[in-house]
C-alpha positions as semicolon CSV with decimal commas, in nm:
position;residue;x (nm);y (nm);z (nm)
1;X;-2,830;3,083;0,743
2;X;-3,161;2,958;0,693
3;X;-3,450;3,026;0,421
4;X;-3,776;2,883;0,301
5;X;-3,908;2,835;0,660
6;X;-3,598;2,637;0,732
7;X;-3,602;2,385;0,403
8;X;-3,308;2,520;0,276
9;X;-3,020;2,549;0,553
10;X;-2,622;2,628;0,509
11;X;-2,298;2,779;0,622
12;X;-1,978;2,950;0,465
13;X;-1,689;2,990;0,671
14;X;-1,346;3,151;0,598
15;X;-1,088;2,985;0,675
16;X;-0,710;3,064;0,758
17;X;-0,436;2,868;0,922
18;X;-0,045;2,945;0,965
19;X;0,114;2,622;1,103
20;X;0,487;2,773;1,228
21;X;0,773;2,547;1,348
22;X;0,724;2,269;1,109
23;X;1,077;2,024;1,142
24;X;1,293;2,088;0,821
25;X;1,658;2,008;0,794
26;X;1,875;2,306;0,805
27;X;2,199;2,333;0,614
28;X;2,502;2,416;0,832
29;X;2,902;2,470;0,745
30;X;3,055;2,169;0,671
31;X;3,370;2,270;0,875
32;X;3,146;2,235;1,161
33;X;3,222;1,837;1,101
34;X;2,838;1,744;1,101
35;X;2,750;1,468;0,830
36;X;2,393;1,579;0,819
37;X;2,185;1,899;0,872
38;X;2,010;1,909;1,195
39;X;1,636;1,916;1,195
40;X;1,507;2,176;1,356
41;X;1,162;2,393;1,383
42;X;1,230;2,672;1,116
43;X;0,909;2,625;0,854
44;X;0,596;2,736;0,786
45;X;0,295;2,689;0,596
46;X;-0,028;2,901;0,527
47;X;-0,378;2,765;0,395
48;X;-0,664;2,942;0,381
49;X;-0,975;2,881;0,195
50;X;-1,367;2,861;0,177
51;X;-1,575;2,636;0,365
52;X;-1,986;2,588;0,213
53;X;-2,211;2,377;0,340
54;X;-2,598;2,347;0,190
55;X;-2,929;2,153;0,282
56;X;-3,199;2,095;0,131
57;X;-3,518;1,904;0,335
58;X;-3,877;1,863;0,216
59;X;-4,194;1,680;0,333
60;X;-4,475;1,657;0,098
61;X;-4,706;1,422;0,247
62;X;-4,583;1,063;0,237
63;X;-4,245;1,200;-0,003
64;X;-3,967;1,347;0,154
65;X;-3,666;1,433;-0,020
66;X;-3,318;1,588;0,069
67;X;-3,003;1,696;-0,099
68;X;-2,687;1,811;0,057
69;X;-2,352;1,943;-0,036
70;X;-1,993;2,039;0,112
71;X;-1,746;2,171;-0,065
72;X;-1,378;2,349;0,060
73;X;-1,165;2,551;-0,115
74;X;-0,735;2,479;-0,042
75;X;-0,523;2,742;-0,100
76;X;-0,168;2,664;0,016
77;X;0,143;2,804;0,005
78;X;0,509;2,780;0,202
79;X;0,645;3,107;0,388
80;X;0,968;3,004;0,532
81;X;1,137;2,692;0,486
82;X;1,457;2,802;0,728
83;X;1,713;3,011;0,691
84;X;2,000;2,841;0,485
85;X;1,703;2,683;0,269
86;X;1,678;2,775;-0,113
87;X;1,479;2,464;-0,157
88;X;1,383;2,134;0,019
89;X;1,346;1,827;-0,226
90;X;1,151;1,500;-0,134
91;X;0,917;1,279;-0,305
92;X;1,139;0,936;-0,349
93;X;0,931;0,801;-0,706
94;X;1,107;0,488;-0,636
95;X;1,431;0,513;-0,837
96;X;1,756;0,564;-0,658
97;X;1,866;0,935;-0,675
98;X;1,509;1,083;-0,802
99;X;1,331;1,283;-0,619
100;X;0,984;1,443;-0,783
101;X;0,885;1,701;-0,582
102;X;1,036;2,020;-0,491
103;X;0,913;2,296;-0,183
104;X;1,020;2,651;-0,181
105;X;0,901;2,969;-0,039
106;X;0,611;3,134;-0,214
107;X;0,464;2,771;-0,336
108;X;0,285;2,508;-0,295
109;X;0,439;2,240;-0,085
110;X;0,571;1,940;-0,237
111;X;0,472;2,065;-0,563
112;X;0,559;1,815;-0,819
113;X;0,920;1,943;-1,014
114;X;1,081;1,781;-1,298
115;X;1,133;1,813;-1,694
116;X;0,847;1,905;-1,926
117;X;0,826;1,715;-2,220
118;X;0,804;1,823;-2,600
119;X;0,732;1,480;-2,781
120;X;0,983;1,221;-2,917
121;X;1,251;1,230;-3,119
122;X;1,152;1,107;-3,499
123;X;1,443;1,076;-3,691
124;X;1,819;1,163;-3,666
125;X;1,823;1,479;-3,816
126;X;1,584;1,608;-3,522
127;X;1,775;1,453;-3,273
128;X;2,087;1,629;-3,430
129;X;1,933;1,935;-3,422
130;X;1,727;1,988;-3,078
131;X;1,895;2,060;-2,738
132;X;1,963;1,706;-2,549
133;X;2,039;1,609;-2,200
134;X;2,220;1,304;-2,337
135;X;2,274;1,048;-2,454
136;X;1,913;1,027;-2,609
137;X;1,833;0,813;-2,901
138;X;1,569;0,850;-3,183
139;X;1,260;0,715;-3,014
140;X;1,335;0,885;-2,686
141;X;1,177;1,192;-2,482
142;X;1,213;1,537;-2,592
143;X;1,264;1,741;-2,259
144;X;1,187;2,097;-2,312
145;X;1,529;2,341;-2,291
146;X;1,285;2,586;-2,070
147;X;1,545;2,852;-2,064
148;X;1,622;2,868;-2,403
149;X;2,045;2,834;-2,369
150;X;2,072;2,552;-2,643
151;X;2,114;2,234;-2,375
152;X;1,897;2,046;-2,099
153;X;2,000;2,057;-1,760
154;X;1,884;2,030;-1,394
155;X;1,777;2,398;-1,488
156;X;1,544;2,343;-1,696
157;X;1,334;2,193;-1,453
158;X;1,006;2,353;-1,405
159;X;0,687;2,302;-1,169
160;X;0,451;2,028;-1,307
161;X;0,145;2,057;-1,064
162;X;0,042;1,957;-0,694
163;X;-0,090;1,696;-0,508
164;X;-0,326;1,958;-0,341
165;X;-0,653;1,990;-0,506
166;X;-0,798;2,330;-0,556
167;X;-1,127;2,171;-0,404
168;X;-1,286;1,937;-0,236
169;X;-1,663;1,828;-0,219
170;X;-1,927;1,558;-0,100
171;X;-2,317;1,549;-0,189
172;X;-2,575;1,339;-0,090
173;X;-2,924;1,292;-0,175
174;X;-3,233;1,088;-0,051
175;X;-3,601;1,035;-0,057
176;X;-3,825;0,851;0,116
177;X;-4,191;0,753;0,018
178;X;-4,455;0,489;0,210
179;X;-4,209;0,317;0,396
180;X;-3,953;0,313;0,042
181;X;-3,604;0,509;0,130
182;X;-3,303;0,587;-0,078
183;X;-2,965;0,747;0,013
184;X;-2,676;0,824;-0,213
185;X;-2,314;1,006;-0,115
186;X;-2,083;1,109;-0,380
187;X;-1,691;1,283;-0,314
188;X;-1,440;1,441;-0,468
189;X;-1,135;1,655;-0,605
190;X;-1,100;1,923;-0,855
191;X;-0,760;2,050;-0,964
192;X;-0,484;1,817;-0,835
193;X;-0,208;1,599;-1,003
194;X;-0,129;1,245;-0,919
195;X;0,233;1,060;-0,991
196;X;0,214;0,750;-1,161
197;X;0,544;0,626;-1,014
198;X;0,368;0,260;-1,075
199;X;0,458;0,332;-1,433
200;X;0,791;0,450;-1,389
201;X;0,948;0,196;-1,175
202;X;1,094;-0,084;-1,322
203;X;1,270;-0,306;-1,129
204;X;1,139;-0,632;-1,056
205;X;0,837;-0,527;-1,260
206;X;0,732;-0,799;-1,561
207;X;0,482;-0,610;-1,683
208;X;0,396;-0,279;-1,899
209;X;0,096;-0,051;-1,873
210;X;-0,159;-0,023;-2,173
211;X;-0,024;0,320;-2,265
212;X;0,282;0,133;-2,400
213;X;0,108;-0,001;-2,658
214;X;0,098;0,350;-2,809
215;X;0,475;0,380;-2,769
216;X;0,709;0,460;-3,056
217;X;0,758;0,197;-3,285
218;X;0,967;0,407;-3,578
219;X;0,884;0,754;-3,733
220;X;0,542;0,914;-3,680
221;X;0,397;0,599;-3,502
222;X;0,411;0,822;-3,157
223;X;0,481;1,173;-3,059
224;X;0,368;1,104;-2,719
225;X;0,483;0,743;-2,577
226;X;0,873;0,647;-2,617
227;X;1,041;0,353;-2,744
228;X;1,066;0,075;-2,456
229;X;1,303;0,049;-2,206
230;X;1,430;-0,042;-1,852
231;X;1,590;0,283;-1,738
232;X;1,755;0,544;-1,859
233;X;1,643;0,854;-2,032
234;X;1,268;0,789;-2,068
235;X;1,260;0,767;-1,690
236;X;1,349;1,083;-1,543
237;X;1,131;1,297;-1,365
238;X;0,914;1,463;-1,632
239;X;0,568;1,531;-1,707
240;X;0,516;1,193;-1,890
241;X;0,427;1,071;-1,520
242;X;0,149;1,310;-1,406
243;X;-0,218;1,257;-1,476
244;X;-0,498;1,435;-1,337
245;X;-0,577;1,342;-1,005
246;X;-0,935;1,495;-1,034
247;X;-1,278;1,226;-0,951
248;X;-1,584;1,161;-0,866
249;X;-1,650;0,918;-0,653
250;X;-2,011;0,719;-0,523
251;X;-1,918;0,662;-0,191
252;X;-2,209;0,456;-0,113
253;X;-2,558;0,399;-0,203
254;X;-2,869;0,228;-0,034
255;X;-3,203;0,141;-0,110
256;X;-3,471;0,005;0,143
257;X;-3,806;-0,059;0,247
258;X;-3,977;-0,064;0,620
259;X;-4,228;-0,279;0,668
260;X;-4,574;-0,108;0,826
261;X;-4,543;-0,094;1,181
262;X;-4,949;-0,235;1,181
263;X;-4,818;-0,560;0,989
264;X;-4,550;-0,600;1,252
265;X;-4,784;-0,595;1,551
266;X;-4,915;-0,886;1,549
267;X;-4,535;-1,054;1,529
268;X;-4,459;-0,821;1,794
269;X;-4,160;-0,705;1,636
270;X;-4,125;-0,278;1,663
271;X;-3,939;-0,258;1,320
272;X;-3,849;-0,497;1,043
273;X;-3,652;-0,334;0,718
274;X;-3,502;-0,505;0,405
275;X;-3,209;-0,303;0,241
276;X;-2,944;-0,348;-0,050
277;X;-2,707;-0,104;-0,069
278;X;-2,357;-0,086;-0,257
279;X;-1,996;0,088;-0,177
280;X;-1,760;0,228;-0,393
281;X;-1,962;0,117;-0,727
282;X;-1,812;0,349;-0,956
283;X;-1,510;0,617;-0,988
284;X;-1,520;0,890;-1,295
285;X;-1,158;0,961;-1,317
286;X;-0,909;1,063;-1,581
287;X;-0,636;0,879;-1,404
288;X;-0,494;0,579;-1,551
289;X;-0,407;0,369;-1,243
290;X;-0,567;0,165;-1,003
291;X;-0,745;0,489;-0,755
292;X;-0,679;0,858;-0,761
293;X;-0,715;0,839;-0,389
294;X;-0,352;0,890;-0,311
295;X;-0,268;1,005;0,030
296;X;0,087;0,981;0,145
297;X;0,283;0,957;0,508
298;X;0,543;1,250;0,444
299;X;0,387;1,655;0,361
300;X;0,709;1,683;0,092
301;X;0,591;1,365;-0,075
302;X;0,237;1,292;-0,125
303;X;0,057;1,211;-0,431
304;X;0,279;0,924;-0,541
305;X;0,106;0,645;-0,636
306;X;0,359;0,340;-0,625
307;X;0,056;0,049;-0,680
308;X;-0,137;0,179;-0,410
309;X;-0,404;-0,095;-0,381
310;X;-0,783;0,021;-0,437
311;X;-1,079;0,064;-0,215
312;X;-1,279;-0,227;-0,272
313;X;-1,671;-0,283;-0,453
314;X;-1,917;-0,407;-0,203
315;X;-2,243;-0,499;-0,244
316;X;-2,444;-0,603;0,058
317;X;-2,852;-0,728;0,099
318;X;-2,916;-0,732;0,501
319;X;-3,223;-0,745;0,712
320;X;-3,282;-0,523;1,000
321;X;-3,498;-0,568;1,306
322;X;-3,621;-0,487;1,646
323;X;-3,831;-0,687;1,848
């Protein structure tokens, strides 16, 4: 589509995709005398969604301006995960037996799944009194007894968000005025969740986070950050590890100026332009650690960040020339 004599320009697109066959292990009888369930094509995934893009190009004279924007929509959600298959868990956080995220038909895949957590135990008296996994200790996590039968169990485990962000968008915008120009691209995520298993880990780590210098400390100094310690309890798979995985992002920015192709003439060079420009100068995040650009190499397990190292700031001055 196209309006204002062609200034303004975009497209929206509908989107849907079924990706079939997708290798899952498949549970077979153990008197069959197999040791492991054979992978085999038996999944499949839907996602489906709303593509936009928008332009916006003007020339007034010697100022020209432009703005842009793309943005996509992610709806996703499992259909089959083969037959045999209640559930398929993955998502190693980096302890030995945890997993963090859980797939099942009807869901998101690899949706984060663990304990939800309802503060930290004050006193004795509330620890004798509220529904325990065990063996908890005043200063410890309350997990949430989500289906209400007076203990906490593997059942109580609920869905704690996804990796997958509800959307997705870029924008850029530029001008240029008497041989001045100036570019600017922004991205970013609305609407996922990011696992801090950085901050869960603790093996061979010699170092805390700063949210542990809100931890508990004796009653009513935290209803939100344990007592410290190595392992145990306080380490599960729970809530108390996902953050908001939404950001902005300025990708890169760039400011220039061309020199007048009549001053160059007589140096016989065609072009001669002076820029700075700048990559990755900023991130507006919620997310404690280091980027909330998490990818990850396995579909059941993304969205783990175990230290993931950052994109790095740039910041270059250059010269550019034809002669």
């Amino acid at each position: 589509m196209a309006f204002f004599d062609d200034r303004l320009t975009g497209e929206l697109d509908y989107y849907y995709r079924r990706t079939n066959d997708i290798l899952v292990g498949v549970p077979i009888p153990s008197y069959v005398g197999a040791s492991n369930n054979p992978i085999v094509n038996a999944a499949s995934v839907e996602n489906k969604g709303i593509d936009l893009s928008l332009n916006w190009r003007e020339q007034k004279g010697d100022f020209g301006y432009n703005f842009g924007i793309v943005a996509s929509t992610v709806n996703n959600s499992v259909l089959d995960i083969g037959e045999g298959n209640e559930a398929i868990f993955g998502g190693a956080v980096g302890i030995s037996g945890l997993l963090g995220s859980r797939t099942i038909v009807g869901e998101s895949i690899g949706h984060y799944f663990g304990y939800k957590t309802a503060g930290v135990f004050q006193n004795e008296e509330q620890l004798a009194n509220t529904p325990k996994r065990g063996p908890e200790r005043v200063g410890d996590l309350i997990f949430e007894d989500t289906n209400g039968d007076g203990v906490v169990n593997n059942n109580d485990r609920v869905i704690l968000g996804s990796p997958i962000p509800d959307l997705i968008f870029g924008f850029n915008l530029g001008f240029d005025y008497k041989g001045f120009d100036f570019g600017a691209d922004f991205n970013g995520t609305v609407g996922n969740e990011i696992y801090n298993s950085k901050k869960q880990v603790r093996f061979n780590t010699y170092n805390f986070e700063t949210s542990f210098l809100d931890r508990w400390t004796g009653e009513g100094t935290s209803n939100e950050e344990p007592r410290v310690t190595n392992g145990g309890h306080n380490y599960e798979v729970s809530d108390r590890f996902i953050e908001k995985g939404s950001f902005l992002r300025l990708r890169n920015i760039q400011i220039g100026y061309s020199f007048p192709t009549v001053a160059l003439d007589r140096f016989k060079v065609q072009n001669f332009r002076l820029y700075l420009s700048g990559t990755n100068l900023f991130t507006l995040t919620k997310y404690s650690g280091y980027t909330p650009e998490i990818g990850g190499g396995n579909v059941l397990g993304t969205g783990y960040d175990s230290g993931l190292y950052p994109i790095a700031r740039t910041v270059n001055i250059g010269i550019s020339a034809n002669f």
